[in-house]
C-alpha positions in Angstrom: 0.0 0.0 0.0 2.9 2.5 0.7 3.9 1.6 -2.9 0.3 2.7 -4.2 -0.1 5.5 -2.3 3.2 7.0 -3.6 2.1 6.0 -7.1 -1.2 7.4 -7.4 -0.1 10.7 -5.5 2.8 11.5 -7.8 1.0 10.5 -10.4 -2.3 13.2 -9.3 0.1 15.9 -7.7 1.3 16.4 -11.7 -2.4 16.1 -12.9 -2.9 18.4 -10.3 -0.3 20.8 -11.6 -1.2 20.4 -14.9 -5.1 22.2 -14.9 -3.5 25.1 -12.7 -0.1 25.3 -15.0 -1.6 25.0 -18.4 -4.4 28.1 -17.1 -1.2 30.3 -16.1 1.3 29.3 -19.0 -1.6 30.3 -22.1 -2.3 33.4 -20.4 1.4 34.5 -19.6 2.2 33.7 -23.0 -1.0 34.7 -24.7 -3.3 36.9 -22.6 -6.1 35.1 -23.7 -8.7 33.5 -21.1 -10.7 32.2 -24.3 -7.3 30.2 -25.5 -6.7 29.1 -21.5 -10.0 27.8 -21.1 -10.3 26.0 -24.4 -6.9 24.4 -23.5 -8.3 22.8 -20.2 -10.8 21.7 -21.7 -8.9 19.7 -24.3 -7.0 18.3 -21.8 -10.0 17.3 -20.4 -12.4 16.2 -23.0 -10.9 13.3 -24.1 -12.3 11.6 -21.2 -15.5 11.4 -22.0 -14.6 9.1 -24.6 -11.8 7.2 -23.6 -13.4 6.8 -19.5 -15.4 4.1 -20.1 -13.6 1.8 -22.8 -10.2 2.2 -20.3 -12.5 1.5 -17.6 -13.6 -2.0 -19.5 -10.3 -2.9 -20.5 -8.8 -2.6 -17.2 -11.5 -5.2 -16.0 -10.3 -7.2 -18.3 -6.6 -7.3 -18.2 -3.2 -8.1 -16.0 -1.5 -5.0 -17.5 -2.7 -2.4 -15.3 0.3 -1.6 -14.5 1.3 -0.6 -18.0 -1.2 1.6 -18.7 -0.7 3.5 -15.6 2.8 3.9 -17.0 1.9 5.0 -20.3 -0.2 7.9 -18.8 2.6 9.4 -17.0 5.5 9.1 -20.0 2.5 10.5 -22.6 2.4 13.5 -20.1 5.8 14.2 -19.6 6.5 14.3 -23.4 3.2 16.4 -24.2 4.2 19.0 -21.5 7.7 19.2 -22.8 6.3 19.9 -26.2 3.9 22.5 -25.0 6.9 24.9 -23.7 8.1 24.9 -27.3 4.6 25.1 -28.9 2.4 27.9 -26.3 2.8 31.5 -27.9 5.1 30.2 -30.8 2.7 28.4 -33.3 -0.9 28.5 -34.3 -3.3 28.7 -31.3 -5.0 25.3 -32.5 -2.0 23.2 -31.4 -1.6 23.7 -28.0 -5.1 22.6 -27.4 -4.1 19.5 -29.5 -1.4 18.8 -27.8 -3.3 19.1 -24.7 -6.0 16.3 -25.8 -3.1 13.7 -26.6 -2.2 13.8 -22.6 -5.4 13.9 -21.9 -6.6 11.1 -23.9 -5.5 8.7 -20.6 -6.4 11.2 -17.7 -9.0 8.6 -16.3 -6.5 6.6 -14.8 -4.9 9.0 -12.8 -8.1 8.8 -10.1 -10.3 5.8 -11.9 -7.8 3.5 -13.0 -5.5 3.8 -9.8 -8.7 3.8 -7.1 -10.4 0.3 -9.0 -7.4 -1.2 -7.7 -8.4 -0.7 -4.0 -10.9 -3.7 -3.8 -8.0 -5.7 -5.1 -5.5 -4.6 -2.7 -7.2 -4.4 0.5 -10.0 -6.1 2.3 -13.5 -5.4 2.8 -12.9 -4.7 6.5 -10.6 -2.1 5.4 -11.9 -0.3 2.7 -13.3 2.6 4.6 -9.7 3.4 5.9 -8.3 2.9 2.3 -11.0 5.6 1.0 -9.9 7.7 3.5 -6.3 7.2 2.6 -7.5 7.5 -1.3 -8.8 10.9 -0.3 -6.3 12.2 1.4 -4.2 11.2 -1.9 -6.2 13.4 -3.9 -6.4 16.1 -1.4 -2.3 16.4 -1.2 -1.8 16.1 -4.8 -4.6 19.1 -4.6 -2.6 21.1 -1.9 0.3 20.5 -3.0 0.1 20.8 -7.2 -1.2 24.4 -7.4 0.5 25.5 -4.5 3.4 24.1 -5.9 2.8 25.6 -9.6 1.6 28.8 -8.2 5.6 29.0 -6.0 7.4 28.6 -8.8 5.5 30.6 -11.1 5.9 33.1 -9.0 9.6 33.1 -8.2 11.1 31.0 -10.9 9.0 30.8 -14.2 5.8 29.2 -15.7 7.9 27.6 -17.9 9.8 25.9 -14.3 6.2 24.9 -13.1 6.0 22.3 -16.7 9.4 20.8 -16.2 8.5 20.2 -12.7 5.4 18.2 -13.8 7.7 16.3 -16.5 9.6 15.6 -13.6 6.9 14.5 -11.5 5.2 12.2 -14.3 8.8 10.6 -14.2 9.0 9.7 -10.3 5.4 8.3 -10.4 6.3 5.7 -13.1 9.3 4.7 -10.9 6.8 4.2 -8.0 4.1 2.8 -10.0 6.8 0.0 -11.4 6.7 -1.4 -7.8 3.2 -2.3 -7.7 1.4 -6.0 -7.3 0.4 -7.5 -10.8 -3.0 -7.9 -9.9 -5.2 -10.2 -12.1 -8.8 -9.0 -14.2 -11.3 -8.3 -11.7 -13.6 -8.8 -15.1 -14.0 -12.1 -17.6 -12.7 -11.6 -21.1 -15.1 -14.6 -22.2 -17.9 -10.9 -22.7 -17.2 -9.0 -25.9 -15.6 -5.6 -25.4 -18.2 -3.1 -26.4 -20.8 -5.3 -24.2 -18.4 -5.0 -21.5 -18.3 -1.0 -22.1 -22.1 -0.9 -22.1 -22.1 -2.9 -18.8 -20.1 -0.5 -17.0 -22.8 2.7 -18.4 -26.0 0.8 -18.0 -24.9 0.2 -14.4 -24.1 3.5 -13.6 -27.2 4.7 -15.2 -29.6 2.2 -13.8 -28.5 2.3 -10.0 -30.4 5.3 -8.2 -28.1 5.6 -5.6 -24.6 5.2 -7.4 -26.5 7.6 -9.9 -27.2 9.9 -7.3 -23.6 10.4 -6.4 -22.4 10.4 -9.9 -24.8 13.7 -10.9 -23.5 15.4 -7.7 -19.6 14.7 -8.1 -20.0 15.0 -12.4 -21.9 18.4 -11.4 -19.2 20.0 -8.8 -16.8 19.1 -11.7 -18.0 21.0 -13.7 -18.1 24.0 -11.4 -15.0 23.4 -10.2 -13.9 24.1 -13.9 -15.5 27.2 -14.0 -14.2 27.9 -10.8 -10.5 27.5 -12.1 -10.8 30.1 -14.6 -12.2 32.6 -12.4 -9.5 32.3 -9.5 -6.7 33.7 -11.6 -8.9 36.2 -12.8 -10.0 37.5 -9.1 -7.0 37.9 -7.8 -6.7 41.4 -10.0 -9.4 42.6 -7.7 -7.7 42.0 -4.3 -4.3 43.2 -5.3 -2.8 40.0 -5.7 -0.7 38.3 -8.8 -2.9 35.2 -10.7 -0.4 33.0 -9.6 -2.2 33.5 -5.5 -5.0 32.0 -7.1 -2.7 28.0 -6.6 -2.9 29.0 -2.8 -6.3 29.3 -2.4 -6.5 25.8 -3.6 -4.2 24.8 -1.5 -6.0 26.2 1.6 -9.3 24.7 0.4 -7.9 21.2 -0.1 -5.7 21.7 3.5 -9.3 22.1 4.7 -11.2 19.4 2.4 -8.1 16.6 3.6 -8.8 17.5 7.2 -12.0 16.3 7.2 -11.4 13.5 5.0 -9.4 11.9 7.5 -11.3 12.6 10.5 -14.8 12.0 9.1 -14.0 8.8 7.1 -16.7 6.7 9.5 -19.3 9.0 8.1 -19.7 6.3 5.0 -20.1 3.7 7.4 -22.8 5.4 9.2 -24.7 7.2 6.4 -25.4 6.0 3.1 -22.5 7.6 1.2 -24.7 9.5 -1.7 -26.6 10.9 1.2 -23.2 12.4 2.5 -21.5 13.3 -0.6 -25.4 15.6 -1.9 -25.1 17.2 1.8 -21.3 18.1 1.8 -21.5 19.6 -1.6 -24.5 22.1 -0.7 -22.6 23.3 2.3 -19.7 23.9 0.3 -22.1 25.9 -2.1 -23.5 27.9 0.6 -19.8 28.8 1.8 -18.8 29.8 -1.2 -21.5 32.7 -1.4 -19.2 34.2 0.9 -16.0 34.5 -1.5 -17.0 37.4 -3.0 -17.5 39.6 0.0 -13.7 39.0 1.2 -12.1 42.2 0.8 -8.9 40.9 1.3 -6.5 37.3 0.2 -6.0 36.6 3.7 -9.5 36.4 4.5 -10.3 34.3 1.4 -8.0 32.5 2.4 -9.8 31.6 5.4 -12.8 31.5 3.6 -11.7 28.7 1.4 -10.0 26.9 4.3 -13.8 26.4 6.0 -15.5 25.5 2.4 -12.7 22.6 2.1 -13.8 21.7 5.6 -17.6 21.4 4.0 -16.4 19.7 1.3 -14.2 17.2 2.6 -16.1 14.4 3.2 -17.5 13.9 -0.6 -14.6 12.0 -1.8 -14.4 9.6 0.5 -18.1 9.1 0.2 -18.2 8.8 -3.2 -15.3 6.0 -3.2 -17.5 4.4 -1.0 -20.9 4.8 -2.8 -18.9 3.2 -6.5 -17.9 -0.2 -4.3 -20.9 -0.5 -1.9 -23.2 0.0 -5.1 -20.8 -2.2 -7.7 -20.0 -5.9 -7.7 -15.9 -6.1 -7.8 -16.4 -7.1 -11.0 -17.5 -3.8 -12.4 -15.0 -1.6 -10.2 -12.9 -0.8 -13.0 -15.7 0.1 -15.4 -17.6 2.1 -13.1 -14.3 4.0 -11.2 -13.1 5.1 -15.1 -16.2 5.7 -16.4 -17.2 8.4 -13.5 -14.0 9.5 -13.6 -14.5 10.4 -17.3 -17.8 12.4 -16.4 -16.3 14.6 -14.0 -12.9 14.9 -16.0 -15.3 15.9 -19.3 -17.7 18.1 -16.7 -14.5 20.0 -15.4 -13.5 20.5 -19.2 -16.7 22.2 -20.1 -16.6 24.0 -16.9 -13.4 25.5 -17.8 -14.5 26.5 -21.4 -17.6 27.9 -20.0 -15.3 29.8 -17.6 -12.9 31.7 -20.3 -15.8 33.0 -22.5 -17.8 34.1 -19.3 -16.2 35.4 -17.1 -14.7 38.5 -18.5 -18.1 39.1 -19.7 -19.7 39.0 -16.4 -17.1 39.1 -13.9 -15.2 37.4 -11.5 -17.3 38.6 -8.0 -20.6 37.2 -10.0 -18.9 34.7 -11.4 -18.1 33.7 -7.8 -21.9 33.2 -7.2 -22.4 31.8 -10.5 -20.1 28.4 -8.9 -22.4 28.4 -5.6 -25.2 28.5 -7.0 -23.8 25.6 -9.5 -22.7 23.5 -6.1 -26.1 23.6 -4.4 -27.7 22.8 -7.4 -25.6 19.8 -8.0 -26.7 18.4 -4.7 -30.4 19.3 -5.7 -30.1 17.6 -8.8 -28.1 14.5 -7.1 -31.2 13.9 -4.9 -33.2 13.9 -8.1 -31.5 11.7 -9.4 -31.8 9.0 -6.4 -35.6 8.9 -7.5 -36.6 5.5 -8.8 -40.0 4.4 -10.4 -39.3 1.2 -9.4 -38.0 -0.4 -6.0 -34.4 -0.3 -5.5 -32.2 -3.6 -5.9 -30.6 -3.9 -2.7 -27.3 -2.5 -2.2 -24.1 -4.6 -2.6 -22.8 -4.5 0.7 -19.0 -4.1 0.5 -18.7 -5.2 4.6 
């Protein structure tokens, strides 16, 4: 478990970089928000597609380990290229470029967290998912904060080779991973085996439930990327701040991670993840009255304390809701959704917000996260009865 843990959190704490990086190279280079946010969202995109056919493949095969490989060497190279390419060539190839890395993003969080059921015992998921989110939440502190440092005092053009440098380590970690066999059987042909994983997804209420929510904060949290950077003009502050205030809201969101794991074991998990993601709405209405970064940095401290739970719950809600079976399909294939969500998100975010901007933009993303948990409990609504849950112990 050290081994996976190392793995998966080099391997996000370069993802992690890479949404916050790619926002503050394009606009350095070309002072366009349209350009930055069409560039997220190409490295994002790809998801949608490639989610859930990665998602049945890894169900399917002993090579997991390779494909997690291949992620990190296909994002090394493409960020490489992009230092040579941003502000030099024709706008339409940076976006490109950004696609090709993106084309694999689902296994940075999907393909690494279908692994858990495989590595670790029922009795000890719920600490695992804690541990899982607490991955995510480090890579979060730690990749924006980091890319926002050396922006700052070094050069945007530091921040990529620091990601290319990351992507490398994570392959060294992930080379010391278990060969673990197909959770799936490849006697089922491929595209059945895609459908599987979708129909599932679409026909449980309350893995659907969590699914609208998580896809939904996505996609505001794209929105929400964009419009940091942009904000900080307003309080004095360079657009590189914006990386610490996602540090502080992640320092906040890990926090409560770890200390509120049991909640999933208490409380059915969709119920948790719909409930911390309209509190963190309702904090974020708050944001735009800070007249100062230090206060929104307390601000977004308290929200990540709101928010913290949802990862962990919705971890919980894919296995308690999924035969093992189905892990891979179902991890990738929602990871693909809220990768694709964020994208739009983001492209929404460079054509919007100089038009109406950033303070109502601000409201614009908690109004977004309280209808995502609206929506989620919509979305638990069945005509018929339930099946019952798979209980994961």
């Amino acid at each position: 478990m050290p081994s996976y843990y190392l793995a998966a959190t080099l391997a996000r704490f370069a993802d992690e970089m890479v949404a916050f990086t790619l926002v503050l190279l394009v606009l350095d280079r070309t002072d366009s928000p349209a350009l930055a946010g069409i560039t997220g969202a190409a490295y994002a995109l790809p998801a949608v597609v490639t989610g859930p056919l990665l998602g049945a493949w890894l169900d399917r095969t002993p090579y997991r380990r390779s494909a997690l490989v291949l992620n990190q060497a296909v994002l090394g190279v493409v960020m490489l290229s992009l230092l040579g390419v941003v502000g030099h060539s024709a706008h339409w190839i940076t976006p490109a470029l950004a696609a090709v890395a993106g084309a694999t993003l689902p296994m940075v969080s999907g393909g690494f967290t279908s692994m858990l059921p495989s590595l670790v015992s029922r009795a000890r998921l719920a600490r695992a998912n804690s541990l899982e989110a607490a991955s995510f939440g480090a890579a979060t502190i730690t990749g924006p904060a980091t890319a926002a440092t050396i922006a700052a005092t070094v050069s945007v053009e530091a921040a990529v080779l620091v990601i290319a440098a990351a992507a490398v380590l994570s392959i060294c970690a992930i080379t010391r991973l278990p060969a673990l066999p197909p959770a799936g059987t490849s006697g089922e042909p491929f595209m059945a085996s895609v459908i599987g994983g979708l129909t599932h997804l679409a026909r449980t209420p309350r893995l659907r439930a969590s699914t609208v929510t998580t896809t939904l904060l996505m996609g505001v949290t794209g929105f929400l990327l964009i419009t940091l950077p942009l904000h900080m003009a307003a309080l004095g502050m360079p657009r590189s701040a914006a990386g610490y205030l996602w540090t502080a809201l992640e320092i906040g969101s890990i926090t409560t991670a770890l200390l509120l794991g049991r909640l999933q074991t208490r409380w059915r998990p969709e119920h948790v993840v719909m409930v911390s993601v309209a509190a963190y709405g309702l904090t974020l209405t708050t944001w735009p009255l800070a007249a100062s970064f230090p206060v929104l940095l307390l601000l977004a401290a308290l929200s990540g304390l709101l928010e913290g739970p949802t990862l962990p719950a919705m971890f919980a809600a894919r296995q308690r809701y999924s035969p093992e079976s189905l892990q891979g399909r179902v991890s990738t294939t929602a990871a693909s959704l809220r990768v694709g969500a964020a994208a739009l998100g983001q492209a929404a975010g460079g054509l919007l917000v100089p038009a109406i901007g950033t303070h109502k933009a601000l409201l614009v993303v908690a109004s977004g996260l309280v209808a995502a948990a609206v929506l989620g409990r919509v979305a638990a609504i069945s005509r018929t009865a339930a099946a019952p849950a798979l209980s994961r112990g």
